[in-house]
C-alpha atoms as an extended CHARMM CRD file, in Angstrom:
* protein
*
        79  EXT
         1         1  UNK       CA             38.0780000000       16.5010000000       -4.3210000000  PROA      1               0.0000000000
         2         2  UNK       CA             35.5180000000       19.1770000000       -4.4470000000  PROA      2               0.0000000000
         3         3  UNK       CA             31.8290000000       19.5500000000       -3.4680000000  PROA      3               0.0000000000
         4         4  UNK       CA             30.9430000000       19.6340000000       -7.2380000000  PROA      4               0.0000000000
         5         5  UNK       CA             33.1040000000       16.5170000000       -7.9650000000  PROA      5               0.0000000000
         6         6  UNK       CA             31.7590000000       14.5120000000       -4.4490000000  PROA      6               0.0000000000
         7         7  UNK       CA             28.1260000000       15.4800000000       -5.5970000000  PROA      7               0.0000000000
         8         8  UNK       CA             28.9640000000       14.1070000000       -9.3150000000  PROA      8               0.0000000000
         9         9  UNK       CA             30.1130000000       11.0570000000       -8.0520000000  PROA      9               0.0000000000
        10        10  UNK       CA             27.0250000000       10.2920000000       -5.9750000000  PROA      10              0.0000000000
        11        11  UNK       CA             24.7670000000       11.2600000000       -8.6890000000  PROA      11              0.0000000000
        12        12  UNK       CA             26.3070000000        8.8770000000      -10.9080000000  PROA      12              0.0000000000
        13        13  UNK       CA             26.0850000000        6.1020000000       -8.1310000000  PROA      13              0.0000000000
        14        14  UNK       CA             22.7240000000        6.7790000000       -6.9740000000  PROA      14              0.0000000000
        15        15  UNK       CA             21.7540000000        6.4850000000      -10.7940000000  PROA      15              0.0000000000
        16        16  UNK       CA             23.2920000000        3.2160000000      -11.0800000000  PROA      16              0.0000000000
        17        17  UNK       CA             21.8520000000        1.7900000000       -7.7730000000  PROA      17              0.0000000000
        18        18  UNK       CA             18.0800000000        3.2970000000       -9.0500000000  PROA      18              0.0000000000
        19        19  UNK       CA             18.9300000000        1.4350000000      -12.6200000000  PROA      19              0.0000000000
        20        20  UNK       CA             19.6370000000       -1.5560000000      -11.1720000000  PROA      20              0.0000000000
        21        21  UNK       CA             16.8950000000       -1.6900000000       -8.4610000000  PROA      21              0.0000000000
        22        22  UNK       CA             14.6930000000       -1.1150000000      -11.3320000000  PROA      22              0.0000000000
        23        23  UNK       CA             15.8690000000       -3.7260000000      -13.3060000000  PROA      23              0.0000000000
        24        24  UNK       CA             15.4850000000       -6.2580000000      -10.3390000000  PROA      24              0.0000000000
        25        25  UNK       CA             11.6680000000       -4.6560000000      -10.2650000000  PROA      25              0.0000000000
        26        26  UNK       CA             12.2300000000       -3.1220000000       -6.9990000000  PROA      26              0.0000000000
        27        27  UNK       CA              9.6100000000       -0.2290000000       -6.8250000000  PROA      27              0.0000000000
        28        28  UNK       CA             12.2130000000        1.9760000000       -4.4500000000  PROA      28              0.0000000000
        29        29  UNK       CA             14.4430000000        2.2050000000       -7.7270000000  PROA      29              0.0000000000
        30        30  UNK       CA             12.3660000000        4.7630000000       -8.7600000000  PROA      30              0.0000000000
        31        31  UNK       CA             12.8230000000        6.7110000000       -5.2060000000  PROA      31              0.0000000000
        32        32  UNK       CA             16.3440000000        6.4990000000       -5.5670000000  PROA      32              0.0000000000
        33        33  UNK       CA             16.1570000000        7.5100000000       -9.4210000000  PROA      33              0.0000000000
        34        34  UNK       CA             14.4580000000       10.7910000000       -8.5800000000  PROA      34              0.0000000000
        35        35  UNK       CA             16.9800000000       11.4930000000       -5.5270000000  PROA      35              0.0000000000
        36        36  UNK       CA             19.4260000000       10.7550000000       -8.2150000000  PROA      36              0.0000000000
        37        37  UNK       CA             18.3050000000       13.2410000000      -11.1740000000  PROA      37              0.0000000000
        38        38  UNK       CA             17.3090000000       15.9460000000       -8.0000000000  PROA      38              0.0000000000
        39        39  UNK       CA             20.9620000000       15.2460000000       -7.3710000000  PROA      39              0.0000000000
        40        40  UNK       CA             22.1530000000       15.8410000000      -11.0460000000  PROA      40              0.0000000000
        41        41  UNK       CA             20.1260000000       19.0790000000      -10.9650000000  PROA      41              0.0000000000
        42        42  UNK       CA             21.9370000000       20.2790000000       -8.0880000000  PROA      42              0.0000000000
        43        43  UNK       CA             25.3680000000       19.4700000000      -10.0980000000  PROA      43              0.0000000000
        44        44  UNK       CA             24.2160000000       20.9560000000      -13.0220000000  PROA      44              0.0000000000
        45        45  UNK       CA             23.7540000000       24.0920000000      -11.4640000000  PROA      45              0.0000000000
        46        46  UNK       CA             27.1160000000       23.9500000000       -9.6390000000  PROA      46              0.0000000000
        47        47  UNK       CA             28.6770000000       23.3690000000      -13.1560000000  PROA      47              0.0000000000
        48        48  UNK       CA             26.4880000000       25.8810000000      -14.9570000000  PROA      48              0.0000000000
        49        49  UNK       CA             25.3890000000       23.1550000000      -17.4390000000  PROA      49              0.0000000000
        50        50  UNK       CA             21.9520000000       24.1590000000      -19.2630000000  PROA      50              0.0000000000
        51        51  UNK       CA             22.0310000000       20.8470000000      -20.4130000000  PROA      51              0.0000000000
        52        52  UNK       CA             22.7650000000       18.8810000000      -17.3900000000  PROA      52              0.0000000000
        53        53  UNK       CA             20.0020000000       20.5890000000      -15.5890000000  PROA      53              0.0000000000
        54        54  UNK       CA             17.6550000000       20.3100000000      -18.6050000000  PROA      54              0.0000000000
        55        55  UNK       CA             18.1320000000       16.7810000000      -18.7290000000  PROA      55              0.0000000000
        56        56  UNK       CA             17.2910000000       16.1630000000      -14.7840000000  PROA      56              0.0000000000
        57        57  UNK       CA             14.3030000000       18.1130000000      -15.1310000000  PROA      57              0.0000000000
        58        58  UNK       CA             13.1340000000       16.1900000000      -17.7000000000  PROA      58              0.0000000000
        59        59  UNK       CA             14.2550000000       13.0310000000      -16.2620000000  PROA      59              0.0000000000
        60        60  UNK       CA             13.1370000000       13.6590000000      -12.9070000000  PROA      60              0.0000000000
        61        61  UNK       CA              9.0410000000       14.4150000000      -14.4250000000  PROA      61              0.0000000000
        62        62  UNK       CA              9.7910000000       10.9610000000      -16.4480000000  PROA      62              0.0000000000
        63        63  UNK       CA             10.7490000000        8.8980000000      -12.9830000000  PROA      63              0.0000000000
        64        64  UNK       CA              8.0870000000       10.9220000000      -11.4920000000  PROA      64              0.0000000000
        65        65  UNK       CA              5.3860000000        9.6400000000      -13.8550000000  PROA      65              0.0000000000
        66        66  UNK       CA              7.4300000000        5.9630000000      -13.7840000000  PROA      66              0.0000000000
        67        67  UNK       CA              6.8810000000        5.8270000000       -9.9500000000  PROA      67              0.0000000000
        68        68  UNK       CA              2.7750000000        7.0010000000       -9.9760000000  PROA      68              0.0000000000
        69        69  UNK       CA              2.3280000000        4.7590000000      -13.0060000000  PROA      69              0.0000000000
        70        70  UNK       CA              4.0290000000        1.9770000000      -11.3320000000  PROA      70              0.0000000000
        71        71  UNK       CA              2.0220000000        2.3430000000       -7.7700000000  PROA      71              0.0000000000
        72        72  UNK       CA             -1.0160000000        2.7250000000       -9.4990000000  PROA      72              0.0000000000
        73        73  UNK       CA             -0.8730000000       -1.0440000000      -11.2950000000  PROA      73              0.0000000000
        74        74  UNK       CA              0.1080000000       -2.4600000000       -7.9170000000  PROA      74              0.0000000000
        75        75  UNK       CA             -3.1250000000       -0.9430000000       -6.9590000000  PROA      75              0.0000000000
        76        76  UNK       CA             -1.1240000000        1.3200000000       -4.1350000000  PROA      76              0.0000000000
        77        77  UNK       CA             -2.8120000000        4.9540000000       -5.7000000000  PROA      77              0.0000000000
        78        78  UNK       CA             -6.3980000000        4.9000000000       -7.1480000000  PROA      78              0.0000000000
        79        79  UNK       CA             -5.9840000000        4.8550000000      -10.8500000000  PROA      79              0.0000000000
């Protein structure tokens, strides 16, 4: 197995993990979400996949609005 394939394989479990911590409305999910998409950008660039790096980016400004939006209604940021 390569370093491209190793780092694929942890994106896609550290996406699943985030998914499902979200689900069960644990506030790290999001943490691990954005570790996750950082890690898809990293693959998508060792792939040369516009659209694999694309979608992190816009993924990764989507979890990082998720995460503010969700600290500030637990009252953890001033809103």
């Amino acid at each position: 197995m390569t370093w491209t394939d190793a780092n694929g394989f942890l994106s896609f479990l550290l996406n699943v993990a985030g998914n499902l911590m979200l689900a069960w409305k644990w506030p790290s999910g999001w943490l691990v979400r954005i570790v996750a998409i950082v890690s898809w950008g990293i693959y998508g660039l060792q792939i040369a996949s516009n659209p694999v790096i694309l979608n992190a980016i816009t993924f990764f400004c989507i979890n990082c609005y998720g995460w503010l939006k969700w600290r500030r209604e637990r009252h953890e940021l001033p809103g």
